[in-house]
Structures are given as C-alpha cells and as structure tokens.
N, C-alpha and C positions, 0 to 999 in steps of 0.2 A: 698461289702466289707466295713464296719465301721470300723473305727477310733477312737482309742480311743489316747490323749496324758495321760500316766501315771507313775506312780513309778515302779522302777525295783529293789527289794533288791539284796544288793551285799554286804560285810563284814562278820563279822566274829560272832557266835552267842555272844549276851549281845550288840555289836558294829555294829550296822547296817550304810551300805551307801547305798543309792539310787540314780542310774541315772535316769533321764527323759529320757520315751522312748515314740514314737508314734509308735503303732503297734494292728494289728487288737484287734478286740474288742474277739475273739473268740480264741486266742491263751494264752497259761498259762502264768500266773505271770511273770517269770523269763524263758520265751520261747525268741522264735523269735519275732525279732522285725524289724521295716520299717529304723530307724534314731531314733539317741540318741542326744538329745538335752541340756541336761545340768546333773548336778551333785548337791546332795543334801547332808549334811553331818548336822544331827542333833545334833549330836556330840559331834562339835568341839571343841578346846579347844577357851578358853575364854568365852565372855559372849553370843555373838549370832551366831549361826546355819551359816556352810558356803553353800550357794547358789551361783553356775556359774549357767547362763539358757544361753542361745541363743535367746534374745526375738524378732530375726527378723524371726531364723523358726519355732517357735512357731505360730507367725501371720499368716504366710502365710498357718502352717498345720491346724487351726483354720479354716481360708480362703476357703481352701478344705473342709470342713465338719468332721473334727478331732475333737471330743468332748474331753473336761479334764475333769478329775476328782475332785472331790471337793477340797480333797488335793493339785494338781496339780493347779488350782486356784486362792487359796489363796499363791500359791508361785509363780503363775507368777503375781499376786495382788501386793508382795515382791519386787519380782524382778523392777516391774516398778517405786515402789516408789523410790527405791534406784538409778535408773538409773535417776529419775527429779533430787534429791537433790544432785547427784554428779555433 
C-alpha cells in the first residue's frame, strides 16, 4: 500500500478548493481517502492564497513513507515558513 499526501479538488467549477489528503496512491483524485490534513484555497480574497496544513501529520505521514506531491511540497515548503516567522 503507497502513500501518497495530495490535493483533493472540491468547489465549484471556475472556484476551485483543495483539501490535503493522504490516501493511496491507486485510488482516484476525489476518491477515498486515509486523513485530510489541511485546506488550500487559491482563491482567496486579498493578496495571498489561504493555507491551514496540519504540519505535525503531515511529519509523521512523511515518517511512514507517504510520498507528496510536488505541489503538496512546495505548500508544506509554505506552510513551514509561515509557521518560523509567526
């Protein structure tokens, strides 16, 4: 069983929201999934993207052998800058 942490689309067409899901690597896009670890809205209003992650189970699914995705990456990349400088 692989592991993949990845994007989940959910909105509406033109307005897309993605949760961060871990969930096999052989299951469809917007299937089932293991745990939903955060929320991504490209979206948002104002000037930057709203990101919530969970980056303690994100580690731990990493930890496991949970591979991310590139996109998935550079938003837990995100994610940890914002969490040193707050």
């Amino acid at each position: 069983m692989a592991l993949k942490i990845r994007l989940q689309r959910r909105g509406n067409r033109n307005r897309p929201v993605y949760k961060i899901v871990v969930a096999e690597s052989t299951s469809r896009r917007d299937g089932k999934f293991v745990e939903a670890i955060g929320n991504y809205d490209p979206n948002a209003r104002g000037n930057t993207p709203e990101l919530a992650l969970i980056l303690d189970r994100a580690d731990y699914w990493m930890s496991v052998g949970a591979k991310p995705t590139d996109t998935v990456k550079s938003l837990i990349k995100k994610a940890r800058a914002v969490q040193i400088s707050a």
